[in-house]
N, C-alpha and C positions, 0 to 999 in steps of 0.2 A: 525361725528362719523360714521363708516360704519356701514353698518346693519340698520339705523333706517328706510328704507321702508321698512325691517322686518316687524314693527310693526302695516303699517298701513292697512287698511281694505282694500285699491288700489291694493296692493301688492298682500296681501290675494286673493282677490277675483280674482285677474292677476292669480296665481299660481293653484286655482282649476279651473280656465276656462281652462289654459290650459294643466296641468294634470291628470284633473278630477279624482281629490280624493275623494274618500267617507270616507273615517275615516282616521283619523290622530291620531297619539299617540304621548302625549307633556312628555318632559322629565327636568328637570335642571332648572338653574335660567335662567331667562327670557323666558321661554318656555310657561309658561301660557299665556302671553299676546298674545303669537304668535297662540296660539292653540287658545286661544278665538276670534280673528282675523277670523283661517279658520271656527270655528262653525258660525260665523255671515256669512262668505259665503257661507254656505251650506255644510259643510266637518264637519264629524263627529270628536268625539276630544279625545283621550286617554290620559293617562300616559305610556312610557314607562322606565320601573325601570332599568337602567342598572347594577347595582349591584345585582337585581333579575334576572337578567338576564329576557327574550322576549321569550313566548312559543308560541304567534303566529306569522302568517307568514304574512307581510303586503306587500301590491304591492309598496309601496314606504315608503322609510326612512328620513327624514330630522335631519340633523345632525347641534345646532346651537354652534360657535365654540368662545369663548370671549378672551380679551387677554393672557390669563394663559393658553392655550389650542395649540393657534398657533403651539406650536414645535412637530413634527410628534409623536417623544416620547410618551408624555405625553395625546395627543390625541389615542393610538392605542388600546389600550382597549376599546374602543366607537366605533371605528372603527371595532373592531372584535365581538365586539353584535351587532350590527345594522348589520351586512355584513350578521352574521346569523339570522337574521330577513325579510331583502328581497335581491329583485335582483335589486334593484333601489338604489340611496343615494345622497340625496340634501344635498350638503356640501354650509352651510353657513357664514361666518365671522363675526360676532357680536365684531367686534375688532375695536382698533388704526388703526393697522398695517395690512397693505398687505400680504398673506400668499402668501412664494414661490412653485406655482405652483409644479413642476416640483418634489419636494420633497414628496407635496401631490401624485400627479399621482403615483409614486415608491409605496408610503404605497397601497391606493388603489388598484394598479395591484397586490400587494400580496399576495390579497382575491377575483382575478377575475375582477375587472374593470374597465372600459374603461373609461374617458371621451368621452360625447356625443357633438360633437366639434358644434352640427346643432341649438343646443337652446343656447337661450343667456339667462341667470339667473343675469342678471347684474340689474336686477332691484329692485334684493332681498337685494344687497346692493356689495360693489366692491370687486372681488376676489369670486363672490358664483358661483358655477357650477355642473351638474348635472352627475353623473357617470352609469354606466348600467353594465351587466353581460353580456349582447348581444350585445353591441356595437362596431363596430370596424371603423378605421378611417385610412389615412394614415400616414406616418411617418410628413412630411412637415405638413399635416392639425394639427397633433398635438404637433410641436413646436410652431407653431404661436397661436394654443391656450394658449397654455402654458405661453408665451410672454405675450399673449393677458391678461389671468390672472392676472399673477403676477403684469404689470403694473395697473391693476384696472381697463382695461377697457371691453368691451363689448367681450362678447364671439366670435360669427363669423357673420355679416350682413348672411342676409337672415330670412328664415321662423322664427315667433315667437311663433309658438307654437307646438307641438308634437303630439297634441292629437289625429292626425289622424293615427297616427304609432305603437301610444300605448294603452294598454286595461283599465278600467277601473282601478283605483286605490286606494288600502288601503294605509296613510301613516302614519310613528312616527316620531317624533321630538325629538331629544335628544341634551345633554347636559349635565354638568356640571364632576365631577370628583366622583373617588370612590378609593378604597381601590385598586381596579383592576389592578393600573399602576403599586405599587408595588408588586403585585404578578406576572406582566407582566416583569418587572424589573430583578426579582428572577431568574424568566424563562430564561431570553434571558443569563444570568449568568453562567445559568446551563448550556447552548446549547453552551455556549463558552468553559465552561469547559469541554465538554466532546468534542469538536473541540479541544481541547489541546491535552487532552488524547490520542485522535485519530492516530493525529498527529506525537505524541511519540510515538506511538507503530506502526505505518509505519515506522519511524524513524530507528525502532529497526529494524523490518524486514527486512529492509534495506540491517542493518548492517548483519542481518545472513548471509542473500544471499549472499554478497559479503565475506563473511569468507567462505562461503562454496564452492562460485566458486573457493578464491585460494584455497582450498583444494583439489579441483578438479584436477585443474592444477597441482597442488603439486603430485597428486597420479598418473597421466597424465604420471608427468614425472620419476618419481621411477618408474610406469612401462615398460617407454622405457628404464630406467638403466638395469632393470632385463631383459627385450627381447635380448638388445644385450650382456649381461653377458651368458646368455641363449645360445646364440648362437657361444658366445666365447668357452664356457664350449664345446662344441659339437663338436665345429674345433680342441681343444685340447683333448678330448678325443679320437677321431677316427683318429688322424694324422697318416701315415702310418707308421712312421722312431718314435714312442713314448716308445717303451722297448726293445733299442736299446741299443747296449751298448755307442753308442758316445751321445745318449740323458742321458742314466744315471749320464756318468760324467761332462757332461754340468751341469746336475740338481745337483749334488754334489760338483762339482769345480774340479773334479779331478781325477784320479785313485782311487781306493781303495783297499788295501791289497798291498802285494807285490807278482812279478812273481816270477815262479821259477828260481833256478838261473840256469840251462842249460838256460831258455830261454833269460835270460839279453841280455846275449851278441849276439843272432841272429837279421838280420837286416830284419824279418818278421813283418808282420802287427801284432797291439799289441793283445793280445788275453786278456779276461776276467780272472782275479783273483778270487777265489773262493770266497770270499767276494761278489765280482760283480755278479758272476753267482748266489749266493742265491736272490740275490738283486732284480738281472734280473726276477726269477722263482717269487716271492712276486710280483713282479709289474703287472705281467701277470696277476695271481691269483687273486688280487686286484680289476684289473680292468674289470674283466670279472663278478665280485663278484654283486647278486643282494643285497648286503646291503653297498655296494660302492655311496654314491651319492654324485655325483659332484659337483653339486650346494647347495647343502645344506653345503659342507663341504669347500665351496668358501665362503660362507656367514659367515660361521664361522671364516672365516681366510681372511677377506678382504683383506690382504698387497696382497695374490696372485694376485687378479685380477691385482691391480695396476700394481706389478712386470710382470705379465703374463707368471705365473708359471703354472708346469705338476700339477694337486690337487695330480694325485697319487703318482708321485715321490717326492712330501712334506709330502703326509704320511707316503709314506717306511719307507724316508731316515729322516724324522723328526718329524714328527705328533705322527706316534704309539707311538715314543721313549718317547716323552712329556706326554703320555695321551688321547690322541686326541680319539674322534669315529669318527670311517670312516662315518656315517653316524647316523640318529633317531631312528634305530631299528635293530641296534647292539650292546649288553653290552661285551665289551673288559676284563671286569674282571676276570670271570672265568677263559681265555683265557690266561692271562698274569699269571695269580696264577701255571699253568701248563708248560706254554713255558714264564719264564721270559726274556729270549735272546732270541725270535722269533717274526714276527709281527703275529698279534692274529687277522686278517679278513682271512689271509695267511696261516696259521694252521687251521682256521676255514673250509676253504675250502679244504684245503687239507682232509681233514677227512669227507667231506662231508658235513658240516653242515653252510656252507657259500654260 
């Protein structure tokens, strides 16, 4: 069985020659024997309760491990009293079974500690070895420990004992189980669960950010629609030939009115119908007009853009007639109540008020 030079006085008296402990604190089953062991060497002998948890601070801890202890799990609670009790921690195996290293090192470096790769603790029984807060080693030194370990054998040849490295020594010996794992259990449950949480609500974030970058993009691109509508509006409003009579009838399809008839039959350039001549005077007035706005009244009537129509010669000759406002801070009603056959921005200005 491993562990039983644990119990014998060789061992003991092996372990305060050379960690020279002055007080030990025995904890668990099999713990007495092993404390009454170091008081026969000279090491003073405590309890320590790990369920009461350890208010003093001792120079060394010994931790004895049996087979129900082996899995890191269920040892970690022992492991997190004792780690806050000192900076030292004799992990011993009172087991069957060989403890895989290497899973030990992981829990231990959790709470600061190193395997001490220079002492060999194999005589405490196979798999025992000693961890520190101040210790450090190299990468290679501590797989071969760790090998060393796990198969049972001898920690690393060389020096056997420490004591010239380290200061005198308080240590505790613990052991056995407590209520502690299932509250340790609880914990790591909870640490998962709020790793869940966490996780979902980056998840979400995520997702905003990426809705809001196409949003971006989206608004991105509606405002190069509006820049170059912007500037369509601009080329069409100040075009030089735009209240003209050959733009009118372009924008109309056609003549409007009839000439007179001396002029039918002359083979002169055709001249404006008084129909056209009003038409012509509104377009002007229209568009000189500060409640004329272009783009507002493109917005309103999107097929222009597409067609790439005059705005004002759609509202002479079509807009007013339907209803339309030339613009957002113009009311056409009055205007239309007084001149129901006139365009009402056109009358507005004629009188001034446009």
């Amino acid at each position: 069985m491993n562990g039983v030079a644990v119990l014998g006085g060789d061992a003991a008296a092996r372990l305060v020659a050379d960690l020279m402990p002055i007080a030990v604190a025995v904890c668990g089953e099999g713990a007495a024997a092993f404390a009454a062991a170091l008081r026969a060497a000279g090491a003073e002998a405590e309890v320590f309760d790990i369920g009461a948890g350890g208010a003093a601070a001792f120079d060394l801890t010994i931790l004895l491990c049996d087979d129900d202890m082996l899995d890191t799990a269920m040892i970690a609670p022992h492991v997190i009293a004792l780690a806050g009790a000192s900076d030292r921690l004799l992990f011993i195996p009172v087991a069957q079974g060989t403890p895989e290293a290497g899973a030990w090192f992981e829990l231990f470096a959790e709470y600061g500690f190193q395997p001490v790769v220079d002492y060999d603790a194999g005589f405490l029984g196979s798999g025992a070895f000693l961890v520190d807060r101040n210790a450090t080693a190299a990468d290679a030194d501590m797989a071969a420990f760790a090998a060393r370990v796990s198969q049972g054998g001898a920690a690393a040849p060389g020096p056997a004992t420490v004591a010239d490295e380290a200061p005198p020594l308080r240590s505790v010996v613990g052991g056995g189980m407590s209520d502690e794992v299932a509250a340790l259990r609880a914990a790591a449950a909870a640490h998962d669960a709020e790793v869940a949480a966490s996780r979902a609500e980056a998840e979400a974030w995520r997702a905003r950010a990426a809705a809001a970058s196409a949003e971006v993009e989206g608004l991105k691109r509606e405002m190069a629609a509006w820049d170059g509508l912007a500037r369509w509006v601009w080329a069409v409003c100040n075009h030089g030939g735009r209240d003209t009579l050959a733009a009118l009838r372009a924008a109309s399809g056609g003549p409007l009115g009839r000439r007179p008839w001396w002029q039918r039959w002359r083979r002169r350039p055709k001249r404006p119908t008084k129909a056209e001549r009003v038409l012509l005077a509104d377009a002007a007035l229209v568009r000189g007009s500060r409640h004329f706005d272009a783009a507002w009244y493109i917005a309103s009537h999107p097929e222009l853009a597409e067609r790439g129509d005059d705005p004002v010669w759609h509202y002479v000759l079509r807009g007013a007639a339907a209803g339309a406002e030339p613009g957002p801070y113009f009311d056409s009603g009055p205007w239309r109540a007084r001149f129901a056959d006139r365009n009402p921005l056109a009358e507005a200005v004629r009188r001034g008020e446009g």
